[in-house]
PDB file of the backbone (N, CA, C, O) and the ligand in Angstrom, with CONECT records:
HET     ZN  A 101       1
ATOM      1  N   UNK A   1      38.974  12.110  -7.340  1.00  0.00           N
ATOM      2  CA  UNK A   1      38.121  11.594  -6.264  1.00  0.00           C
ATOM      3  C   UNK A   1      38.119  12.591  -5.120  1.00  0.00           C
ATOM      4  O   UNK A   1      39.099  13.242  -4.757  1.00  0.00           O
ATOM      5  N   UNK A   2      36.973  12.631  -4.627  1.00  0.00           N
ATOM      6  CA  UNK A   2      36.728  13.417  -3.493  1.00  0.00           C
ATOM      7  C   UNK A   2      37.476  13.298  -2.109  1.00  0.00           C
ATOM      8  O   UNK A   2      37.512  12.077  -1.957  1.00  0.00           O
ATOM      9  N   UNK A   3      38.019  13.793  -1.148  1.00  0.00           N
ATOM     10  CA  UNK A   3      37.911  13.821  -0.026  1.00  0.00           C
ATOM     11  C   UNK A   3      36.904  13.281   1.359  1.00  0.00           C
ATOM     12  O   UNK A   3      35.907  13.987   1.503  1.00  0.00           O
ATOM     13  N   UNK A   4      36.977  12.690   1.881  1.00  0.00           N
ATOM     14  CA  UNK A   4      36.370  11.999   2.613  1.00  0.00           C
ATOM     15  C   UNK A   4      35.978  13.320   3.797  1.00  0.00           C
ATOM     16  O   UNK A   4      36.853  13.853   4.479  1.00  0.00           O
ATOM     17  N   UNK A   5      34.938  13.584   3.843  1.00  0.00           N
ATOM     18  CA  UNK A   5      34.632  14.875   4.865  1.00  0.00           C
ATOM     19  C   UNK A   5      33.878  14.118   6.458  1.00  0.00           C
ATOM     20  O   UNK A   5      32.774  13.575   6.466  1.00  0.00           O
ATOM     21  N   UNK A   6      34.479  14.213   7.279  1.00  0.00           N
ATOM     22  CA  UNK A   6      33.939  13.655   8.264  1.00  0.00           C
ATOM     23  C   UNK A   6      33.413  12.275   8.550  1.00  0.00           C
ATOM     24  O   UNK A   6      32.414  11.835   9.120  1.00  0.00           O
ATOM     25  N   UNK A   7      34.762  11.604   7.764  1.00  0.00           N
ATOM     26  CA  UNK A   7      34.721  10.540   8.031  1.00  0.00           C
ATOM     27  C   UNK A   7      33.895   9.459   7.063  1.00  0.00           C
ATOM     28  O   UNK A   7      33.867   8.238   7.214  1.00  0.00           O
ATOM     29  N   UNK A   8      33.229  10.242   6.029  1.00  0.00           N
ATOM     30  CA  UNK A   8      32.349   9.599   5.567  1.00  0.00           C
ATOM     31  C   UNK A   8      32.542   9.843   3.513  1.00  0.00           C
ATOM     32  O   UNK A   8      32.789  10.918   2.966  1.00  0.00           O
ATOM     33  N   UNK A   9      32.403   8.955   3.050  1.00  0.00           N
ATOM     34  CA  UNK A   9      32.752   8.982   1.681  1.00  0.00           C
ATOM     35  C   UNK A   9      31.883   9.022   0.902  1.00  0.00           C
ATOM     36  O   UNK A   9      30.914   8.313   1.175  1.00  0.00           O
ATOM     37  N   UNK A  10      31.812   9.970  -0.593  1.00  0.00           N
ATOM     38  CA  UNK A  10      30.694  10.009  -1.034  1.00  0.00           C
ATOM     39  C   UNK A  10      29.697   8.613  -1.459  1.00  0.00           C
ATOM     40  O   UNK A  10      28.470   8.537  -1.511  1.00  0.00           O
ATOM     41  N   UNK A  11      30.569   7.748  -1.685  1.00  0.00           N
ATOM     42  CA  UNK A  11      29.984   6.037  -2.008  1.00  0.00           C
ATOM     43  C   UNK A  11      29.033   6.488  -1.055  1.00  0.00           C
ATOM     44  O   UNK A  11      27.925   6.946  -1.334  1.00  0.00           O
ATOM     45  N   UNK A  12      29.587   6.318   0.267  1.00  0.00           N
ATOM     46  CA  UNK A  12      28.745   5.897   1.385  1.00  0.00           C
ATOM     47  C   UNK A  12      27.815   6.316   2.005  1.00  0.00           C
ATOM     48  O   UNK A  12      27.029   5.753   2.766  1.00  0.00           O
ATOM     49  N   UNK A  13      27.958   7.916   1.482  1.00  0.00           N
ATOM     50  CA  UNK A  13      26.808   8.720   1.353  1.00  0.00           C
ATOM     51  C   UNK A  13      25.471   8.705   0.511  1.00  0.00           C
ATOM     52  O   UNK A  13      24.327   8.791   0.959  1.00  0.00           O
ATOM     53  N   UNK A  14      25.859   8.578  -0.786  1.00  0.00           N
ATOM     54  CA  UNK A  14      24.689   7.787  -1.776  1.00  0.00           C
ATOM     55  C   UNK A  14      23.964   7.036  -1.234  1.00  0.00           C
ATOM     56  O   UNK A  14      22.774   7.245  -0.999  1.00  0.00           O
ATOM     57  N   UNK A  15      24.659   5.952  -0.932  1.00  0.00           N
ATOM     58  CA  UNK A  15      23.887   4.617  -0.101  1.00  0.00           C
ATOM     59  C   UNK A  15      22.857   5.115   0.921  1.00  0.00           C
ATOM     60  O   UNK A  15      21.635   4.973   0.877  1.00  0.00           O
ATOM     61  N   UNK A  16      23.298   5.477   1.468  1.00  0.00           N
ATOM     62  CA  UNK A  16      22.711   6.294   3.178  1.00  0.00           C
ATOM     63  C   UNK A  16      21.653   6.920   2.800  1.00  0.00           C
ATOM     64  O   UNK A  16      20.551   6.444   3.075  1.00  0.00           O
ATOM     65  N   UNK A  17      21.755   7.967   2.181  1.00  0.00           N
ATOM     66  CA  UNK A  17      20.396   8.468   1.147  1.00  0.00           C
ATOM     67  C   UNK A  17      19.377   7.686   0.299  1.00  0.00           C
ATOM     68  O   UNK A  17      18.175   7.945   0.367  1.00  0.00           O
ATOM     69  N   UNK A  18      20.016   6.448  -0.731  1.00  0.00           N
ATOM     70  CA  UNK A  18      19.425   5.649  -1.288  1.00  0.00           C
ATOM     71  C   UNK A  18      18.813   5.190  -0.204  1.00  0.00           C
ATOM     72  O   UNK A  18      17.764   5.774   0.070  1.00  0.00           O
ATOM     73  N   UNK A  19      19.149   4.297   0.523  1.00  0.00           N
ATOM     74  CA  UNK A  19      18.182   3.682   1.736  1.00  0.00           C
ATOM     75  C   UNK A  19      17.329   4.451   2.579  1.00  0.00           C
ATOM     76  O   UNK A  19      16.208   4.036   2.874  1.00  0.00           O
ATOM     77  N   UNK A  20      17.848   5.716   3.057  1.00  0.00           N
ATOM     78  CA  UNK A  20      16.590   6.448   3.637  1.00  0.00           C
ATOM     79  C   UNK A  20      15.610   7.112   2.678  1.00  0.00           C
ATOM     80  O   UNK A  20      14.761   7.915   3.065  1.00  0.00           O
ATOM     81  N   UNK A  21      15.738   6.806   1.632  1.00  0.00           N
ATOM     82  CA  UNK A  21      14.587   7.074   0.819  1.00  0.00           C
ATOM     83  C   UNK A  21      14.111   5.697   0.315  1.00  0.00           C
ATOM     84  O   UNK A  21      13.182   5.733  -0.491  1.00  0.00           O
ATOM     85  N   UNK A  22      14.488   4.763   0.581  1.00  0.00           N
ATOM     86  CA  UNK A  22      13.152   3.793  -0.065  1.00  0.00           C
ATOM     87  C   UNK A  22      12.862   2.889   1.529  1.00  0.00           C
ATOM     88  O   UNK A  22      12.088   1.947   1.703  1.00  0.00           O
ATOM     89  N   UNK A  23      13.606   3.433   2.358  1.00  0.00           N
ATOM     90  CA  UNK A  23      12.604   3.367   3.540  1.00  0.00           C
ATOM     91  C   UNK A  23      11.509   3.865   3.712  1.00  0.00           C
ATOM     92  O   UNK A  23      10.473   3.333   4.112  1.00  0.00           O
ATOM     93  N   UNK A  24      11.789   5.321   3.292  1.00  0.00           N
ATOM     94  CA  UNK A  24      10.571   6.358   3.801  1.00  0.00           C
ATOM     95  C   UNK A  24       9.417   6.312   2.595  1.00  0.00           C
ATOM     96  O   UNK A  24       8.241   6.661   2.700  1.00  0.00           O
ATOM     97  N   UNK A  25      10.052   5.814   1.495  1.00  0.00           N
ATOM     98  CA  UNK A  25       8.435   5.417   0.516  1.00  0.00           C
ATOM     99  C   UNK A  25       7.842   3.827   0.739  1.00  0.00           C
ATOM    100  O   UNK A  25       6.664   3.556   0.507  1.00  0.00           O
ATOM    101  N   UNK A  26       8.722   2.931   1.171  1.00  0.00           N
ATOM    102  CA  UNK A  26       7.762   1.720   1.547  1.00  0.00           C
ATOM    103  C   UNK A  26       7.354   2.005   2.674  1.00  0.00           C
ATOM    104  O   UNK A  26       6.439   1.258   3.023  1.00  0.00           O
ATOM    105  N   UNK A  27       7.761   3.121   3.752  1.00  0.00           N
ATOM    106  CA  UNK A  27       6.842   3.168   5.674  1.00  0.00           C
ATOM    107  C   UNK A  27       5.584   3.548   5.038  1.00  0.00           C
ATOM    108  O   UNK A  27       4.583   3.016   5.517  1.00  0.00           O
ATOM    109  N   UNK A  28       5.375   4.567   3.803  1.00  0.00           N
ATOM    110  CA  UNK A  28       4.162   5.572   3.601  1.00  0.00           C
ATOM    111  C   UNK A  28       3.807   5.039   2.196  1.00  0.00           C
ATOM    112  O   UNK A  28       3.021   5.739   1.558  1.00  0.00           O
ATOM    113  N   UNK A  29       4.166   4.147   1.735  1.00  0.00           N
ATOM    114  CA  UNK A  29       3.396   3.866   0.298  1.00  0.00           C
ATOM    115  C   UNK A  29       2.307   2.586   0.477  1.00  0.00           C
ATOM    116  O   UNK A  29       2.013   1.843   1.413  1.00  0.00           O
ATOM    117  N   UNK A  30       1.893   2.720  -0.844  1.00  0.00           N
ATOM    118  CA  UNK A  30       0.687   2.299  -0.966  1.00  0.00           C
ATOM    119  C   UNK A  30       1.343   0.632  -1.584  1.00  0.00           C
ATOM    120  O   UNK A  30       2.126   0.756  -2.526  1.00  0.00           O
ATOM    121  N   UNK A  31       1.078  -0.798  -1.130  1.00  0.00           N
ATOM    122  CA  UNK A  31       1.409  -1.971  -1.751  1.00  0.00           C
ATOM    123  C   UNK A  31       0.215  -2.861  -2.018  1.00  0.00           C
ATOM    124  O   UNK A  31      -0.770  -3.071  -1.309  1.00  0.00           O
ATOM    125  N   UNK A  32       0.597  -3.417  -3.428  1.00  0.00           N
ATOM    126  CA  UNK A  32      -0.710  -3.683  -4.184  1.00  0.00           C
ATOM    127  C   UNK A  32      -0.815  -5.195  -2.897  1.00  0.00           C
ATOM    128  O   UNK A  32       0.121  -5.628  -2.225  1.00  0.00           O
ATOM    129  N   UNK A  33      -2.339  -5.724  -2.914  1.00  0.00           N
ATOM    130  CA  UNK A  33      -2.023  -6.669  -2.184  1.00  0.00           C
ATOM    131  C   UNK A  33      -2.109  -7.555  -2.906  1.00  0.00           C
ATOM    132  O   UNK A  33      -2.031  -8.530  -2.158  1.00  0.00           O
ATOM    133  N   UNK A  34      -2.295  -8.136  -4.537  1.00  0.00           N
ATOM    134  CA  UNK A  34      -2.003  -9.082  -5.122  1.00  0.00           C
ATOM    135  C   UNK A  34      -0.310  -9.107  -5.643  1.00  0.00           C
ATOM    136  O   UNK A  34       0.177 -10.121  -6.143  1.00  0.00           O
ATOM    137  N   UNK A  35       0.143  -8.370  -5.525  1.00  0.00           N
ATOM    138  CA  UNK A  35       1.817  -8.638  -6.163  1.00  0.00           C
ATOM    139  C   UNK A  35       2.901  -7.785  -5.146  1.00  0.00           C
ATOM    140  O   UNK A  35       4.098  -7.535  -5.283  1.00  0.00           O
ATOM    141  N   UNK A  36       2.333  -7.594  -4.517  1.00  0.00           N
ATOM    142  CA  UNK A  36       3.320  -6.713  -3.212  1.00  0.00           C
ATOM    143  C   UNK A  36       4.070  -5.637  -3.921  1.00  0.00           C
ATOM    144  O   UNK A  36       5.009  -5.121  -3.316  1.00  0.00           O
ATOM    145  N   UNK A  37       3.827  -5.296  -4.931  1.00  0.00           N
ATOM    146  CA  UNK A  37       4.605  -4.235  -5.838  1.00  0.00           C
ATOM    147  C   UNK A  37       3.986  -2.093  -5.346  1.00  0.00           C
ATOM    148  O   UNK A  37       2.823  -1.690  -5.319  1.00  0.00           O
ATOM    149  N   UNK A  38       4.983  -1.442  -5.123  1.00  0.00           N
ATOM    150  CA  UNK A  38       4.621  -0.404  -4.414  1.00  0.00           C
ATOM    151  C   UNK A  38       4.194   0.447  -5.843  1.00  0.00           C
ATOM    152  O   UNK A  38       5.026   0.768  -6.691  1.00  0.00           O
ATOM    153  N   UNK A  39       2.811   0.729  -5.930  1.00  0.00           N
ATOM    154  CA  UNK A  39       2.576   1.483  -7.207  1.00  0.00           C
ATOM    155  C   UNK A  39       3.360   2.715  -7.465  1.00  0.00           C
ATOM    156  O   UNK A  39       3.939   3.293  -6.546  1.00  0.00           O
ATOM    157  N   UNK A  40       3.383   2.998  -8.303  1.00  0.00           N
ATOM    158  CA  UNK A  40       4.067   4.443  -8.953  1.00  0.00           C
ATOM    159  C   UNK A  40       3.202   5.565  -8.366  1.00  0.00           C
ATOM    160  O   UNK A  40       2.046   5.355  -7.997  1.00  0.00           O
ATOM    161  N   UNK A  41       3.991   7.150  -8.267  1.00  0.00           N
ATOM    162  CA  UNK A  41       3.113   7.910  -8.082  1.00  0.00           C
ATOM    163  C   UNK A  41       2.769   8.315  -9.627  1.00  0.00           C
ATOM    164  O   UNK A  41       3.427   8.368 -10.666  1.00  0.00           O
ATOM    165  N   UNK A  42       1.140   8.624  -9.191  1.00  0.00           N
ATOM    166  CA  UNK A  42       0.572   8.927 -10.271  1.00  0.00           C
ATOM    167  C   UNK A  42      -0.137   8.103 -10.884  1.00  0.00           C
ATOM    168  O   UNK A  42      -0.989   8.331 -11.742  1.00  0.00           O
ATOM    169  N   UNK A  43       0.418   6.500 -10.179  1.00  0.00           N
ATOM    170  CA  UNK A  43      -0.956   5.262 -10.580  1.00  0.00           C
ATOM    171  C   UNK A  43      -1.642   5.183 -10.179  1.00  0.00           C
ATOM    172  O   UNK A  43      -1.549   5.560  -9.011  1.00  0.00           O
ATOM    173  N   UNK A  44      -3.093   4.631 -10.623  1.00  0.00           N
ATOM    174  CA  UNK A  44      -4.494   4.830  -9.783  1.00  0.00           C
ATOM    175  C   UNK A  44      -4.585   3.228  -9.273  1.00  0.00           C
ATOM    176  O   UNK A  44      -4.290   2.303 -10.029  1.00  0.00           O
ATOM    177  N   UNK A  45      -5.033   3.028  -7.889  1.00  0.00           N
ATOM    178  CA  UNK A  45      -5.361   1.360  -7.453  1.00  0.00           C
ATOM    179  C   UNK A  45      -6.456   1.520  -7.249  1.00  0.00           C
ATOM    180  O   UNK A  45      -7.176   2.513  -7.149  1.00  0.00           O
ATOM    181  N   UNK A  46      -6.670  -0.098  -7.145  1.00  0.00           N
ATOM    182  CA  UNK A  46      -8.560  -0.307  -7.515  1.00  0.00           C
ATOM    183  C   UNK A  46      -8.305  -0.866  -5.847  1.00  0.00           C
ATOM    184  O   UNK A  46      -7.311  -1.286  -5.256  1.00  0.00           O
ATOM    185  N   UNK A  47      -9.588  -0.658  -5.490  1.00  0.00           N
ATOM    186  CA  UNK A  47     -10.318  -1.857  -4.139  1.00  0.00           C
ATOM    187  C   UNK A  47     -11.484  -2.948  -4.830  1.00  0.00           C
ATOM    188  O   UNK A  47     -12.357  -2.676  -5.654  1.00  0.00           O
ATOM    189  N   UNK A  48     -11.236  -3.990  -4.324  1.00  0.00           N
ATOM    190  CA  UNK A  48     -12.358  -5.053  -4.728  1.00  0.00           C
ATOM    191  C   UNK A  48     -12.764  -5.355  -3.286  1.00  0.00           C
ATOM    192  O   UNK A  48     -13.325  -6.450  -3.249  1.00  0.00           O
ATOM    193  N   UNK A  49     -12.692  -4.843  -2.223  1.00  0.00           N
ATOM    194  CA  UNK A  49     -12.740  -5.331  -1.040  1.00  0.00           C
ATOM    195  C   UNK A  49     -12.339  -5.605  -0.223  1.00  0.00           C
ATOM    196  O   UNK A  49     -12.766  -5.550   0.930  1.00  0.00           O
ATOM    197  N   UNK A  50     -11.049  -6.115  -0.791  1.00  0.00           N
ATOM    198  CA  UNK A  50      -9.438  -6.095  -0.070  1.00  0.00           C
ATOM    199  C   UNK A  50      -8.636  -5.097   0.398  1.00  0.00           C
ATOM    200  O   UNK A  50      -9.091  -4.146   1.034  1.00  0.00           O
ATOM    201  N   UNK A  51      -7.712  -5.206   0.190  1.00  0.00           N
ATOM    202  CA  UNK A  51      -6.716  -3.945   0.331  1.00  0.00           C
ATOM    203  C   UNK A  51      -6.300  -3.863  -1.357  1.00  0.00           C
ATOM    204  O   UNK A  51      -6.579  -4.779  -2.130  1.00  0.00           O
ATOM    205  N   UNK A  52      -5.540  -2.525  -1.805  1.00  0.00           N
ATOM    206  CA  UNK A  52      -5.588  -1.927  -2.744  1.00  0.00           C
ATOM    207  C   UNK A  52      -4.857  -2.710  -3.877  1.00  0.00           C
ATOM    208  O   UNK A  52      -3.847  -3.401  -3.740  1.00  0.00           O
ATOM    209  N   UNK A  53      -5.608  -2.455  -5.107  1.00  0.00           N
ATOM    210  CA  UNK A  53      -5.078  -3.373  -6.526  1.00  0.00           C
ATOM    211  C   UNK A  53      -3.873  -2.636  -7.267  1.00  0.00           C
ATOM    212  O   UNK A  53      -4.063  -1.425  -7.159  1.00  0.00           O
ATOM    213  N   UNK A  54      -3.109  -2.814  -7.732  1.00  0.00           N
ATOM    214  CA  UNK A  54      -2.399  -2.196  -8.795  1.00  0.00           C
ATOM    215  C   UNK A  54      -2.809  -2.290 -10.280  1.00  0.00           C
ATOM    216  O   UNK A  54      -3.184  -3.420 -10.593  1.00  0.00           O
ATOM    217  N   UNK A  55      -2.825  -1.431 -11.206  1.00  0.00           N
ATOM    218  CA  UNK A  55      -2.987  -1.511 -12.591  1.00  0.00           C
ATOM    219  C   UNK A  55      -2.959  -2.610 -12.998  1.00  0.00           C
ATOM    220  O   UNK A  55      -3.900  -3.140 -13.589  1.00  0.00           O
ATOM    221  N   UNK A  56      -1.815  -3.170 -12.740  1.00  0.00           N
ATOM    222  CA  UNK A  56      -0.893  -4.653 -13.392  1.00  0.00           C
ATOM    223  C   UNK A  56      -2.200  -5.748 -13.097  1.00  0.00           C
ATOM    224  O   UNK A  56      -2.576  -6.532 -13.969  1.00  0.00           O
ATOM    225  N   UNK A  57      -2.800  -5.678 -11.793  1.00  0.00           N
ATOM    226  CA  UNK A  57      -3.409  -6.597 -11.256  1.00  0.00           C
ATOM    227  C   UNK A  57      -4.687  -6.428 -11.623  1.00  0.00           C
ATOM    228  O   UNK A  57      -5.336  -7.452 -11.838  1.00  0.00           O
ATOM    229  N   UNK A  58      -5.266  -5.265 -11.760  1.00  0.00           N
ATOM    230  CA  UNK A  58      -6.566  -4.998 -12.200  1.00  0.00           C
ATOM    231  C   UNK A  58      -7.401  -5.994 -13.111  1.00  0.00           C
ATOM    232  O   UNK A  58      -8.569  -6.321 -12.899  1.00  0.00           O
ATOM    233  N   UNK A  59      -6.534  -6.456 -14.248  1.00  0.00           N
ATOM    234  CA  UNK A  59      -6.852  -7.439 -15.039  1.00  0.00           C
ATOM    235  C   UNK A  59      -7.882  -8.992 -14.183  1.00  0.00           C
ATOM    236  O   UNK A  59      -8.792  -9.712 -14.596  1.00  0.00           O
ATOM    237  N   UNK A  60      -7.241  -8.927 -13.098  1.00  0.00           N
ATOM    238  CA  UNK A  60      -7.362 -10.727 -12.633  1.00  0.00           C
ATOM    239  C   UNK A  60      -8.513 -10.152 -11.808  1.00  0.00           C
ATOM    240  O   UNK A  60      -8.638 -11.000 -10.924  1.00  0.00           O
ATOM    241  N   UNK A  61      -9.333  -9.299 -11.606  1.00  0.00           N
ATOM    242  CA  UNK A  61     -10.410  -8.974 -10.723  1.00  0.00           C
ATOM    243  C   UNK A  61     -11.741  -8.650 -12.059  1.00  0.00           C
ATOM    244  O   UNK A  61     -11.818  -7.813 -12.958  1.00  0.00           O
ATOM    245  N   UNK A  62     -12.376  -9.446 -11.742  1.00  0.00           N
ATOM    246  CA  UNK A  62     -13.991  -9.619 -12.314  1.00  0.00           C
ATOM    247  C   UNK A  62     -14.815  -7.923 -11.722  1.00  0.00           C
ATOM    248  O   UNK A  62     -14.956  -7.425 -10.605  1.00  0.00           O
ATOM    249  N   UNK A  63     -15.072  -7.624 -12.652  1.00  0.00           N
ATOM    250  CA  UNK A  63     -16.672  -6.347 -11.981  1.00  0.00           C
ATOM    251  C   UNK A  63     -15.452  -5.254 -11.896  1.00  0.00           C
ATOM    252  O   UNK A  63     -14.254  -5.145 -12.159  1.00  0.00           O
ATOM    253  N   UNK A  64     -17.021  -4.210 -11.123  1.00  0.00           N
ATOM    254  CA  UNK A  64     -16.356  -3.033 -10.934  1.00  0.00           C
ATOM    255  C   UNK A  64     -15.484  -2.819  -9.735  1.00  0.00           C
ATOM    256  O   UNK A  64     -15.627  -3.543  -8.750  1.00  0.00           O
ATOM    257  N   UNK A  65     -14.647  -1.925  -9.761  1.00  0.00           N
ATOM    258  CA  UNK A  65     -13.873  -1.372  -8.358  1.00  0.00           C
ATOM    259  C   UNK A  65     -14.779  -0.939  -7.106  1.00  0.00           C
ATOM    260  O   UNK A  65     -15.647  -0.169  -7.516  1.00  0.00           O
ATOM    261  N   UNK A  66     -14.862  -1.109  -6.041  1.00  0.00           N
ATOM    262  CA  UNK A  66     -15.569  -0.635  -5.500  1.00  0.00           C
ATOM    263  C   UNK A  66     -15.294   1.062  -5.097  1.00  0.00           C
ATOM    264  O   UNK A  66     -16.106   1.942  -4.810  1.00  0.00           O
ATOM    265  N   UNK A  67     -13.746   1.096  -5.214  1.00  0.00           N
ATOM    266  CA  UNK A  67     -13.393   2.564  -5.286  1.00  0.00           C
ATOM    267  C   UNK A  67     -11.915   2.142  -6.197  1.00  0.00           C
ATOM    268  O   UNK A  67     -11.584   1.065  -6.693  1.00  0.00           O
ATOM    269  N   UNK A  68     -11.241   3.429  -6.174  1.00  0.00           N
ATOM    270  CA  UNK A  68     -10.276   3.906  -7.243  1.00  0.00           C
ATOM    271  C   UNK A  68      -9.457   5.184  -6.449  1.00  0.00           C
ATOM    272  O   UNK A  68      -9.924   6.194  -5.923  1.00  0.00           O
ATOM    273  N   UNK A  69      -8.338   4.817  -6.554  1.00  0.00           N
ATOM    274  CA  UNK A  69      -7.722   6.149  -6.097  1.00  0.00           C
ATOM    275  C   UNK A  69      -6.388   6.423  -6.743  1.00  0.00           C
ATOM    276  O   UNK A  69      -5.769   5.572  -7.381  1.00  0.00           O
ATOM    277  N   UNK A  70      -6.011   7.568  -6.558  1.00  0.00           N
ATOM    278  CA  UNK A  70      -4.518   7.715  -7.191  1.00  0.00           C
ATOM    279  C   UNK A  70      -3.463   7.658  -6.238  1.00  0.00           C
ATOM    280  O   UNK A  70      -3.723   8.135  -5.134  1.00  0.00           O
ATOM    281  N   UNK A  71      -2.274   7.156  -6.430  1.00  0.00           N
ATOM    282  CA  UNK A  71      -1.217   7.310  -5.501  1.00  0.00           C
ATOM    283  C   UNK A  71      -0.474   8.773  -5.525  1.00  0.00           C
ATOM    284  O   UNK A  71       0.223   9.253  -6.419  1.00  0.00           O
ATOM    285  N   UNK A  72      -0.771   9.213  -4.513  1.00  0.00           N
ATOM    286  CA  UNK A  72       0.483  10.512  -4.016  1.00  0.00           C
ATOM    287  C   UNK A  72       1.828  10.013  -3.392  1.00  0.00           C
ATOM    288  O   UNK A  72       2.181   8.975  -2.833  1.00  0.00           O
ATOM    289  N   UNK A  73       2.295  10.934  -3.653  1.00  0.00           N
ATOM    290  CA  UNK A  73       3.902  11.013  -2.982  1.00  0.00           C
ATOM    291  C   UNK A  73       3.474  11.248  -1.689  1.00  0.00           C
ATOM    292  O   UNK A  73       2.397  11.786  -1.435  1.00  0.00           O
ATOM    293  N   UNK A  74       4.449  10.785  -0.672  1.00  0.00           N
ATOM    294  CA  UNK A  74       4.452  10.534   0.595  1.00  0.00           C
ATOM    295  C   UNK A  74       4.557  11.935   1.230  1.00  0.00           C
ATOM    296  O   UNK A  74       4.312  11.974   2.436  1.00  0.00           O
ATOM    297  N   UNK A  75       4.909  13.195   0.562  1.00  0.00           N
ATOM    298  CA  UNK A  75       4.605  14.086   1.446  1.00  0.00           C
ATOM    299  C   UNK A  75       3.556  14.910   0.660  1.00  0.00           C
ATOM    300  O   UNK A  75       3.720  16.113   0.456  1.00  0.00           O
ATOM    301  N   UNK A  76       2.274  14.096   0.145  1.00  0.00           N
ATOM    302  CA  UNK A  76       1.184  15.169  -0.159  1.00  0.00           C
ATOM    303  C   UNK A  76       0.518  15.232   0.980  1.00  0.00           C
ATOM    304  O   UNK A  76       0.309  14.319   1.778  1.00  0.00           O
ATOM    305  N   UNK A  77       0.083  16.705   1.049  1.00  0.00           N
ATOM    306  CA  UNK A  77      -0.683  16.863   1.821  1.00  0.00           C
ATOM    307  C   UNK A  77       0.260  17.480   3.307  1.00  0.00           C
ATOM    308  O   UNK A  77      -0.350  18.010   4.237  1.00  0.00           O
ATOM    309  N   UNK A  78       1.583  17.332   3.325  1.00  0.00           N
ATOM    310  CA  UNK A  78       2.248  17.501   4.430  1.00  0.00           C
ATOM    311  C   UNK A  78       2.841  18.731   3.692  1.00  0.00           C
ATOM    312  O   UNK A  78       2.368  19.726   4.241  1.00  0.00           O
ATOM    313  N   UNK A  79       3.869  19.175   2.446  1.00  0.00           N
ATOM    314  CA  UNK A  79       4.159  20.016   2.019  1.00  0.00           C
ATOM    315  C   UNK A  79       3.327  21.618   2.180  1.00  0.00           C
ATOM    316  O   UNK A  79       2.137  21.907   2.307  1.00  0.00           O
ATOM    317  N   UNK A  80       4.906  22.662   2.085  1.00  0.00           N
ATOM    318  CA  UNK A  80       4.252  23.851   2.039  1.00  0.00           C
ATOM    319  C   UNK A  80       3.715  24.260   0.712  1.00  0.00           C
ATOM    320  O   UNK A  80       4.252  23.907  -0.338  1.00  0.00           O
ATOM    321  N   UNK A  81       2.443  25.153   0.779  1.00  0.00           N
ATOM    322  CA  UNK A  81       1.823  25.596  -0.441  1.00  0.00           C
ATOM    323  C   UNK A  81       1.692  27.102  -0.487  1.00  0.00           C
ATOM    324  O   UNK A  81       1.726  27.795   0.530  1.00  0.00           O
ATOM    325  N   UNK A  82       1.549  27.559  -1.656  1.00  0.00           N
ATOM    326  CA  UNK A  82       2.191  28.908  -1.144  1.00  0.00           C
ATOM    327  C   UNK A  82      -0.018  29.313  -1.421  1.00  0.00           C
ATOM    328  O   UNK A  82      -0.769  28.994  -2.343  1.00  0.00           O
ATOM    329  N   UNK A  83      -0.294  30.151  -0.029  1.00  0.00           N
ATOM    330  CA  UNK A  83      -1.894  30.459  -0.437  1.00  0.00           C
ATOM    331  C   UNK A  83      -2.345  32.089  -0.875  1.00  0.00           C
ATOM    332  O   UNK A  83      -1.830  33.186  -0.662  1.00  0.00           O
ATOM    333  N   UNK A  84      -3.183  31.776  -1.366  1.00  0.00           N
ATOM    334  CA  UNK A  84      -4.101  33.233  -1.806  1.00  0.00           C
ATOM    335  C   UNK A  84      -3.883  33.895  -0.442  1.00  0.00           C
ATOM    336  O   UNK A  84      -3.858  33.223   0.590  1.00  0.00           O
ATOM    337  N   UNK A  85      -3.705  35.392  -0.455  1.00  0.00           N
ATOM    338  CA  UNK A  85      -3.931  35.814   0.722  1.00  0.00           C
ATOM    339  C   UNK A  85      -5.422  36.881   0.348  1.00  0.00           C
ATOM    340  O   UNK A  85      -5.558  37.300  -0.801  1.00  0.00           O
ATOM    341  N   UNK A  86      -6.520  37.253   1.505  1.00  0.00           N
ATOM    342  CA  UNK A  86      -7.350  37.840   1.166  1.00  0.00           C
ATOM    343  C   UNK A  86      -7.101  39.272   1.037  1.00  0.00           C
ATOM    344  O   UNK A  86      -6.239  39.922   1.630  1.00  0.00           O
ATOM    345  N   UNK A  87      -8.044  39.720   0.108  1.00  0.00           N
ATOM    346  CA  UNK A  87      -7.539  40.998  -1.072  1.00  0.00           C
ATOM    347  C   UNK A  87      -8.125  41.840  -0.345  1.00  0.00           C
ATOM    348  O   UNK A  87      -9.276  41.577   0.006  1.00  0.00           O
ATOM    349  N   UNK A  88      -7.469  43.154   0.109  1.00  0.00           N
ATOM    350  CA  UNK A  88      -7.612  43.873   1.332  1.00  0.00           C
ATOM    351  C   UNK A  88      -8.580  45.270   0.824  1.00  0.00           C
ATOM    352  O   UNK A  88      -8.168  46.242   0.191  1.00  0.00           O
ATOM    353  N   UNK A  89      -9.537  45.097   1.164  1.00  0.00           N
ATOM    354  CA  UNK A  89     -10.853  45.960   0.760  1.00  0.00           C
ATOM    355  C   UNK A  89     -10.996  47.666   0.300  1.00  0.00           C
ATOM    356  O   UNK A  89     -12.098  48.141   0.026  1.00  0.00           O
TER     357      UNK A  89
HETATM  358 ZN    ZN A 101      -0.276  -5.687  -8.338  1.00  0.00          ZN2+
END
């Protein structure tokens, strides 16, 4: 077993991490509004008008979607990307 470094133990560290990460995906995720379930990344939710459907739920909605989208991870769009630089003449 490890050493306790500043007071703090690896148990208790896990935890601390576990929770600030499913804080920071329910502040920024997407929740179906028929089952309160936070879709997966990489699942697509439907709109019927409401707020957003999950797969699971898709079934219990009549007609088409009025839109469709996919779920990203909470830091798309915020992450670094590495870019083309322009090709020097
Ligand atoms: Zn659902």
């Amino acid at each position: 077993m490890l050493r306790p470094i500043l007071g703090i133990s690896e148990a208790d560290l896990e935890r601390a991490l576990l929770r600030k990460g499913v804080s920071a995906r329910a502040a920024g995720g997407v929740v179906c509004s028929d089952c309160g379930r936070h879709p997966l990344i990489g699942e697509r939710v439907h709109h019927f008008g409401g707020g957003p459907v999950c797969a699971l739920c898709r079934g219990g909605h009549t007609g088409e979607p009025s839109g469709s989208e996919i779920v990203h991870h909470v830091e798309h769009g915020v992450s670094v990307r590495r870019r083309e630089l322009p090709r020097a003449a």
